[in-house]
C-alpha positions in Angstrom: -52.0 -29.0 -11.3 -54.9 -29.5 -13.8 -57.5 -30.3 -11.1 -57.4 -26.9 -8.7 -60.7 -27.0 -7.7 -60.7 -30.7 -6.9 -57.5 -30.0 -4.3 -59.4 -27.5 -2.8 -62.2 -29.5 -2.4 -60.2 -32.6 -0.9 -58.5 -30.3 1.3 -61.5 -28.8 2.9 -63.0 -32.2 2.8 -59.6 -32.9 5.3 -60.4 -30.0 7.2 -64.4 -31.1 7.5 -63.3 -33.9 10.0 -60.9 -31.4 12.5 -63.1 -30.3 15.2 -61.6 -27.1 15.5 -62.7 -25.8 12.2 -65.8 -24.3 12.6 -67.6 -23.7 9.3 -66.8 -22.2 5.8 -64.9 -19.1 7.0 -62.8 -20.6 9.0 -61.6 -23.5 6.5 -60.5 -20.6 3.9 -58.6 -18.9 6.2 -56.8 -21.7 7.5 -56.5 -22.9 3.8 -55.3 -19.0 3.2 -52.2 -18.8 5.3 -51.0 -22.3 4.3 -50.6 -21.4 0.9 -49.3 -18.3 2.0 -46.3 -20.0 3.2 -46.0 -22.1 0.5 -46.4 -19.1 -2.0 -43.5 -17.4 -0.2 -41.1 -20.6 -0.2 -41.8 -21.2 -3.6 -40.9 -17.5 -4.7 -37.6 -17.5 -2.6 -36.2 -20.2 -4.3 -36.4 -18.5 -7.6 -35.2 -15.6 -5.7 -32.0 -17.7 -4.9 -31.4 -18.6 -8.1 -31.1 -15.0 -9.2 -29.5 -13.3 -6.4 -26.6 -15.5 -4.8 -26.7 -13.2 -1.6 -30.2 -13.2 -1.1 -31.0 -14.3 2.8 -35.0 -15.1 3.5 -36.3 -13.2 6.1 -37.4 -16.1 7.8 -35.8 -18.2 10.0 -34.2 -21.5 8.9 -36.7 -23.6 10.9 -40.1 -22.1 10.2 -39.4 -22.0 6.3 -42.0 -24.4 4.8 -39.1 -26.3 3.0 -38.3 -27.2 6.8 -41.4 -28.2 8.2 -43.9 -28.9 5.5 -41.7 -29.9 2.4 -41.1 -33.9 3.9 -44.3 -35.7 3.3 -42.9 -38.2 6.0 -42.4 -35.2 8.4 -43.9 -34.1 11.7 -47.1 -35.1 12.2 -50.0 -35.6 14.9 -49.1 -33.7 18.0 -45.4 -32.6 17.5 -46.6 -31.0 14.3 -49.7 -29.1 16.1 -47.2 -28.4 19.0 -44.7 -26.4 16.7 -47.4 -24.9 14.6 -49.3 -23.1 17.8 -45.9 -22.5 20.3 -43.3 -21.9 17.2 -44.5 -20.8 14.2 -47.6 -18.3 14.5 -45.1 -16.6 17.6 -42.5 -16.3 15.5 -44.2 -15.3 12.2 -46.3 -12.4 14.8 -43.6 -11.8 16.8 -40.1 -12.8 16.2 -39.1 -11.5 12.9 -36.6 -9.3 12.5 -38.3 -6.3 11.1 -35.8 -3.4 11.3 -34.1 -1.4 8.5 -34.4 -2.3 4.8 -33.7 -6.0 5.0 -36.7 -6.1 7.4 -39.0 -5.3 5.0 -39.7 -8.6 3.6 -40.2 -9.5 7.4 -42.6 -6.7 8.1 -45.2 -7.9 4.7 -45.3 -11.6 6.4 -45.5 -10.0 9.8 -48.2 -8.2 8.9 -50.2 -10.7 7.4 -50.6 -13.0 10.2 -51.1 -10.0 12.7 -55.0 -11.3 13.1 -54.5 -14.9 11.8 -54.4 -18.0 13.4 -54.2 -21.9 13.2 -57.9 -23.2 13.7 -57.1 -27.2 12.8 -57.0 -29.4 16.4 -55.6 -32.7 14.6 -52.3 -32.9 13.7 -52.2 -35.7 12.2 -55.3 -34.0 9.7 -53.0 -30.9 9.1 -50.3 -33.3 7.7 -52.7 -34.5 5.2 -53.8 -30.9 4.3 -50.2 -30.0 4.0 -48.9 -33.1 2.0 -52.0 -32.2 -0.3 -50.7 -28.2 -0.7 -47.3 -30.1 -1.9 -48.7 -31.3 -4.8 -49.3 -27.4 -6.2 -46.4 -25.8 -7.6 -46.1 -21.9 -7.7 -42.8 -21.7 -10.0 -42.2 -21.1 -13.5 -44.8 -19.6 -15.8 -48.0 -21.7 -14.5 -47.3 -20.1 -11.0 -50.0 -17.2 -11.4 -52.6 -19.4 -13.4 -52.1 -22.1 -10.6 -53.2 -19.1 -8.1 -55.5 -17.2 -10.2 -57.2 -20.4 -10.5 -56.9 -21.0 -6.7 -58.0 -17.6 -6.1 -61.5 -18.0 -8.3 -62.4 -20.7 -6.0 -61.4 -19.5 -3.2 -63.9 -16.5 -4.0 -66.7 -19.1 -4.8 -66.3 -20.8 -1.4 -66.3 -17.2 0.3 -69.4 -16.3 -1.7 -70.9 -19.6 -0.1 -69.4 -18.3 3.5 -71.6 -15.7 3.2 -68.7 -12.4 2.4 -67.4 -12.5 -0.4 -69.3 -9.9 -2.0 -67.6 -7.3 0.7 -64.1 -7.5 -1.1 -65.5 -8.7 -5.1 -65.5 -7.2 -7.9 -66.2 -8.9 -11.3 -62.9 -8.9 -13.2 -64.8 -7.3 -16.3 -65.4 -4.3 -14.5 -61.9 -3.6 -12.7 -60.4 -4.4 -16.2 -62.3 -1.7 -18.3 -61.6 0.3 -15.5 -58.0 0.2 -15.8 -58.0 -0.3 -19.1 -59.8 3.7 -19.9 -57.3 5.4 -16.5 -54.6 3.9 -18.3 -51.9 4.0 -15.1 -49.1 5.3 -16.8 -45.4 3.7 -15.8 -44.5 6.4 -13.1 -47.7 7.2 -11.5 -48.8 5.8 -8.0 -51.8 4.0 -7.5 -53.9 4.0 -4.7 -57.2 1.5 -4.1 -58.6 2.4 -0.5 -60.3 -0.3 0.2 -58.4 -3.1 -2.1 -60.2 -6.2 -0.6 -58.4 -9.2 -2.2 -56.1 -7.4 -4.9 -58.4 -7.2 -7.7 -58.0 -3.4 -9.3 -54.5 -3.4 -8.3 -53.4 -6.8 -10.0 -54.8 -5.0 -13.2 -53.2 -2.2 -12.9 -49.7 -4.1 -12.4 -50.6 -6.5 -15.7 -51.7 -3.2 -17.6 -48.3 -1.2 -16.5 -46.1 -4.2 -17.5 -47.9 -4.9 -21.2 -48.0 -1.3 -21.8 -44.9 0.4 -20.4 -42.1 -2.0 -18.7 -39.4 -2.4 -21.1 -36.6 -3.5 -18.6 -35.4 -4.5 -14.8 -35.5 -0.5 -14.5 -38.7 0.0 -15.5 -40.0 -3.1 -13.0 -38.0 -1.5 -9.5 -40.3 1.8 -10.9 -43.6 -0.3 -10.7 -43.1 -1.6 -7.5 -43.0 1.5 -6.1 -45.9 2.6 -7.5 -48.5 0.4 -6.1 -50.6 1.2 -2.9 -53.5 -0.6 -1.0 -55.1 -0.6 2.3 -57.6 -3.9 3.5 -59.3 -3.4 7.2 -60.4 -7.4 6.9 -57.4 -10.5 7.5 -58.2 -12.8 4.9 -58.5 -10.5 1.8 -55.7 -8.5 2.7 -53.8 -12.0 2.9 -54.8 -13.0 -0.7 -54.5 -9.3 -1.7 -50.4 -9.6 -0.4 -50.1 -13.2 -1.7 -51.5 -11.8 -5.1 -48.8 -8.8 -5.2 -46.0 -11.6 -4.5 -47.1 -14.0 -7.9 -47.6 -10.7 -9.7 -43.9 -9.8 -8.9 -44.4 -7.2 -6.5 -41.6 -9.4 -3.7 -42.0 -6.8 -1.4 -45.6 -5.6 -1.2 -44.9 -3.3 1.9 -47.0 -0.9 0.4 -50.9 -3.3 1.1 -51.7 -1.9 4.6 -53.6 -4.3 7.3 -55.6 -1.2 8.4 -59.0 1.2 7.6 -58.2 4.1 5.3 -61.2 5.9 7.0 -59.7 5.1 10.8 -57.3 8.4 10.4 -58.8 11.5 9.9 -59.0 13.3 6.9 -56.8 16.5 8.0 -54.0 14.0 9.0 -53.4 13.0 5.3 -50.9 15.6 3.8 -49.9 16.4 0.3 -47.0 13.2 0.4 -49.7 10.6 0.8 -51.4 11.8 -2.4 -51.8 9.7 -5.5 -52.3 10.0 -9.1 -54.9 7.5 -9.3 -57.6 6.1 -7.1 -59.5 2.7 -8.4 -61.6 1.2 -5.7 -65.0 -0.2 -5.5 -65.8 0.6 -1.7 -68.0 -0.9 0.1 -71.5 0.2 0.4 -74.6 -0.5 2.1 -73.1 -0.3 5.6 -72.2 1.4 8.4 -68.5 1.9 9.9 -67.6 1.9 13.6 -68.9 4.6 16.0 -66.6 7.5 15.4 -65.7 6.9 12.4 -67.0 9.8 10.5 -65.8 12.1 13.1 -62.4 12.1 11.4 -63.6 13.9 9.0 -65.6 17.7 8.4 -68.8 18.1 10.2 -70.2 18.9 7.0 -69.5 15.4 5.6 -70.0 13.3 8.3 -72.2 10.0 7.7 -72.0 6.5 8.6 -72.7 5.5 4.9 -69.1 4.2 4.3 -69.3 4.4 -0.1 -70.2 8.5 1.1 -66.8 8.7 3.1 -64.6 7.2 0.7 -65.6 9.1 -1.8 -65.1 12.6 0.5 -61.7 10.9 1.0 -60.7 10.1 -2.4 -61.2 13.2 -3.3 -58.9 14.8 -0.8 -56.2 12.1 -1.5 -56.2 12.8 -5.3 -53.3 14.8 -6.4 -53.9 18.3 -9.0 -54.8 16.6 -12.3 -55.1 13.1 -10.8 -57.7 10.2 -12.0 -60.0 8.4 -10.2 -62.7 5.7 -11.2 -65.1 5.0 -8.4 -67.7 1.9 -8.3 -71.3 3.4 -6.2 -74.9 2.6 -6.1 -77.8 4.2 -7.7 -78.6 5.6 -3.9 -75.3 8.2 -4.1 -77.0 9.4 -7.4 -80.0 10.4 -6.1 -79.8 10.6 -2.6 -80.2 14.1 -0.6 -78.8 15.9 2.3 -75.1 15.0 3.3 -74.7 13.1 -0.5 -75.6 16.4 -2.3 -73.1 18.3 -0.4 -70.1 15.5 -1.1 -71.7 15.4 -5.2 -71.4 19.6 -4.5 -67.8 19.0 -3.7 -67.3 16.2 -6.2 -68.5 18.8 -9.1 -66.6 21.7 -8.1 -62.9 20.4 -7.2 -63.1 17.6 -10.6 -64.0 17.0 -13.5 -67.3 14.2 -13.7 -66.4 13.7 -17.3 -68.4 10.1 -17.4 -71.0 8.2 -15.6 -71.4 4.5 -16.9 -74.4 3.1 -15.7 -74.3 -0.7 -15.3 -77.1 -2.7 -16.0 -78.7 -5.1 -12.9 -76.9 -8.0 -12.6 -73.4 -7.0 -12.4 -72.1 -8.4 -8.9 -74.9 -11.1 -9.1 -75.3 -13.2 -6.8 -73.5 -11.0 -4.2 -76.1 -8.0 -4.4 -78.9 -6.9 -6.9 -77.9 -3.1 -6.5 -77.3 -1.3 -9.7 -74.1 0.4 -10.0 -72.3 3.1 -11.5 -68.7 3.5 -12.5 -67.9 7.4 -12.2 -65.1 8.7 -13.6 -62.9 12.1 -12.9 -60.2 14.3 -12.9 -59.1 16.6 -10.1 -58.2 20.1 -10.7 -61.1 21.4 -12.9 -64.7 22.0 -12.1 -67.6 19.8 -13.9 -69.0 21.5 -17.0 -70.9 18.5 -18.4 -71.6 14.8 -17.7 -71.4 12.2 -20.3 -73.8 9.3 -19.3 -73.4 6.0 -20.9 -75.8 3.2 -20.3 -73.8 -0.3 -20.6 -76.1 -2.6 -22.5 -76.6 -6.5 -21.9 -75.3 -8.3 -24.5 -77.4 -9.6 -27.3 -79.6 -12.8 -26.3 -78.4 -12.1 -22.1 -81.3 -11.0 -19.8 -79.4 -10.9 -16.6 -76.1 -11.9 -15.2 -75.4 -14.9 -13.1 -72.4 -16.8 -11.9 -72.5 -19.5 -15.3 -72.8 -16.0 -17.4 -71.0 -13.2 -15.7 -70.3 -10.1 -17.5 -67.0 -10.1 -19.8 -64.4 -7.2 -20.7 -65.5 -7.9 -24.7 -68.5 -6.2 -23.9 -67.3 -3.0 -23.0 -65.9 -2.5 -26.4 -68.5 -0.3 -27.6 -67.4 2.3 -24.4 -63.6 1.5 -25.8 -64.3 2.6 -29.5 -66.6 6.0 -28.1 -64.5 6.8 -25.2 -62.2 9.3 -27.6 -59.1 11.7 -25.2 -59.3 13.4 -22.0 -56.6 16.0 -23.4 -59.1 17.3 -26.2 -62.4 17.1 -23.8 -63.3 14.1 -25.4 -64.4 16.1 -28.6 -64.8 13.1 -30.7 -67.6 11.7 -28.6 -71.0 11.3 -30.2 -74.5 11.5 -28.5 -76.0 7.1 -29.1 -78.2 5.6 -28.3 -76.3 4.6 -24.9 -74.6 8.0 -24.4 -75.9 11.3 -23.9 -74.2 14.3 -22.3 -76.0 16.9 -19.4 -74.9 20.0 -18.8 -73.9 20.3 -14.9 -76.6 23.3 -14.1 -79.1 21.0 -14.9 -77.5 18.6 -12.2 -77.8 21.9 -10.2 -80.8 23.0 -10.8 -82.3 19.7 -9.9 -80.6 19.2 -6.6 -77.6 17.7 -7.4 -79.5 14.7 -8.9 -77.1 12.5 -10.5 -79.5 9.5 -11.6 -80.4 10.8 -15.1 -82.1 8.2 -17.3 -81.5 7.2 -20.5 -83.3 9.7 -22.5 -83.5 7.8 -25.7 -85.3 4.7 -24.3 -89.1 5.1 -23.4 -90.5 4.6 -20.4 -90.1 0.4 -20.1 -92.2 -1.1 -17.2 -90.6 -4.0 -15.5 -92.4 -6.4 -13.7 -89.0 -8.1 -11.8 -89.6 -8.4 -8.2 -86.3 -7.0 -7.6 -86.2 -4.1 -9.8 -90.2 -3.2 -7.9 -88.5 -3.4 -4.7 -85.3 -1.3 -5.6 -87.7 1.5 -6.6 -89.7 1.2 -3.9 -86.7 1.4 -1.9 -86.0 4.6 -4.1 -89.0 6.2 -3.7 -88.9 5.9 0.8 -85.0 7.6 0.8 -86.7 10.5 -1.3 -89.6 10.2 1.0 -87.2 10.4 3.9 -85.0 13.0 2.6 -88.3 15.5 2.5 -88.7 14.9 6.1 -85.6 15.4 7.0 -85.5 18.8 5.5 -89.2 19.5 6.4 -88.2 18.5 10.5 -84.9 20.8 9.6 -87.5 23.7 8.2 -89.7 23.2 11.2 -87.0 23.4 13.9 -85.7 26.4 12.5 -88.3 28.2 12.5 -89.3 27.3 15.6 -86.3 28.8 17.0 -86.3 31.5 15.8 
């Protein structure tokens, strides 16, 4: 299927004229699940073809080869009638879901837990399905059939208004994985996994790196571990695992990694790894931070994930977090989780990112931190990511690419020797952690080899300004704290 985008596009154009699709949102999910199904029917027949006593956990007549395949099949309201009353109360309800056969069952159960058939015309759902026909998943082209799929399915969410909840650019998750280096055996957790993105890395970076046989594949599966709180990314997120060869993807959760409280995770659910870009900017549920120490409650969901991941990493394991500036800086309940950060791991590196990044989803400026667990922080390198040469800013014709982060590639050096072989640039420069200390726990330490530059952007004004009232605010805080003390006493 040369023409991806142009299916899409005729497909939602189908879906335009069904009254019961109500805006952008809605068409992607309904457009979601569909290929869902077809996904899954296209992976089973290869599945037969390899294992002669292989039995779909589906029943017979809600497989898509029954209903869907026949371009002359059920249409109008027969088709709508066993859509609603027979498929989505099976698919939620029906499966058979019990002991290690049910496994399969439990995934696709799962999936359509919170999902549901919007389209009112069945006659217009025929077209839509006759249309999703035309794409073949098997063979080789099946994953650049969904990658390409799943680009524009992230374009159209972008346009919905959310995609930039469960993004991140492919250049970042790649040089991310690409400097943990997930090694064969080792588990990999992403908290907050949005639509597969760190996780699909990781399994392309495991299998060109360390999978040498069928043996080696059974290990990988095993080894991968995600949890989405939203329906439609954690759809995409499972369908993704499936073309990636991960048939049984038990291990995505439908659920909120911050819902159970922090004492109820024990040493079995920790991980190696943690790669995650969580989400920022917003608040979780009233509650929420009540599951874990009063010391680090907040509602600033990046702040809990990170008190989390923390606690979830296992001795010696690696994490490589995505945060704002405002962590950096920011006082009170941030310096105690940055106090906590710096005493249980190792910060070995902070790459600053320039503006631009996850353009046009948010202007923030980033970070990538990196650490180890195990070993208190002694020093921070800092490495400031350059544009490239002739680039101002990032946009969606110009996003950032993983060729750029070859400079941070050639300087990175080992973890094993302390990274010995690094040399102070004019991008990196190491800090000793009493200064971090000393100075409040401030992790937003400039570029010391670049002058003072005064930008003009209307932005990059605002982003300080915004800077400049949390510091503002923080001083109150403490002042009102002061105050009230001493009042008391």
């Amino acid at each position: 299927m040369s023409n991806v985008s142009g299916v899409i596009k005729s497909i939602q154009d189908i879906m335009r004229k069904d009254v019961g699709v109500d805006g952008d949102a809605q068409r992607i999910s309904q457009l979601v699940w569909l290929f869902f199904l077809k996904i899954i029917d296209d992976r089973e027949v290869e599945i037969e073809l390899i294992e002669e006593d292989f039995v779909s956990p589906l029943p017979e007549y809600i497989r898509w080869r029954s209903w869907a395949k026949n371009k002359e099949g059920i249409t109008g309201d027969e088709l709508l009638d066993f859509v609603n009353n027979v498929l989505f109360p099976t698919l939620k309800e029906r499966l058979n879901i019990d002991g290690e056969d049910g496994k399969r069952a439990l995934v696709i159960k799962n999936v359509f837990e919170d999902t549901y058939n919007y389209m009112k015309s069945g006659t217009l759902l025929r077209q839509v399905v006759n249309k999703i026909c035309e794409i073949d998943f098997n063979a080789s082209k099946d994953r650049d059939t969904f990658g390409s799929i799943y680009e524009q399915i992230l374009k159209d969410l972008q346009s919905a208004g959310n995609a930039g909840e469960f993004y991140t650019p492919r250049a970042v998750t790649s040089f991310i994985v690409n400097r943990v280096d997930p090694k064969l055996h080792e588990t990999v957790l992403d908290p907050a996994c949005g639509t597969g993105g760190f996780l699909t890395n990781v399994i392309d970076h495991k299998k060109d790196n360390y999978v040498k046989g069928p043996t080696d594949q059974q290990q990988l599966q095993k080894t991968i571990f995600g949890v989405e709180k939203k329906a439609l990314p954690h759809m995409l997120c499972t369908t993704n695992m499936i073309l990636h060869g991960i048939d049984v993807p038990i291990n995505i959760k439908h659920d909120n990694t911050l819902s159970r409280p922090m004492r109820d995770y024990k040493p079995k659910d920790r991980v190696n790894i943690i790669v995650t870009n969580p989400p920022f900017g917003g608040m979780e549920e009233d509650g929420i931070e009540n599951n874990f120490p009063s010391s680090f409650r907040t509602r600033e969901t990046a702040d809990l994930f990170l008190t989390l991941i923390i606690h979830l990493l296992k001795n010696e394991g690696r994490a490589a977090v995505v945060l704002p500036d405002g962590f950096l800086f920011g006082d009170g309940i941030k310096n105690r989780i940055k106090e906590k950060l710096l005493t249980e791991c190792n910060l070995h590196t902070i790459v600053r990112l320039p503006k631009g990044v996850f353009n046009p989803y948010t202007s923030i400026n980033t970070n990538i931190l990196f650490f180890t667990k195990g070993k208190p922080t002694k020093h921070i390198w800092y490495y400031k990511h350059p544009y490239p040469e002739g680039v101002k800013n990032y946009n969606k014709t110009k996003p950032m690419r993983f060729e750029e982060f070859q400079t941070e590639i050639d300087w990175w050096g080992k973890e094993e020797d302390g990274f010995k072989t690094r040399k102070t640039t004019e991008q990196a420069w190491q800090v000793p952690v009493q200064d971090i200390i000393d100075n409040n726990y401030n992790l937003d330490i400039d570029n010391p080899h670049i002058g003072e530059v005064i930008d003009y952007d209307p932005e990059e004004l605002l982003q300080q300004f915004e800077k400049e009232q949390e510091k503002i605010t923080s001083l109150r805080e403490q002042l009102k704290a002061i105050l009230a003390e001493s009042l008391k006493n």
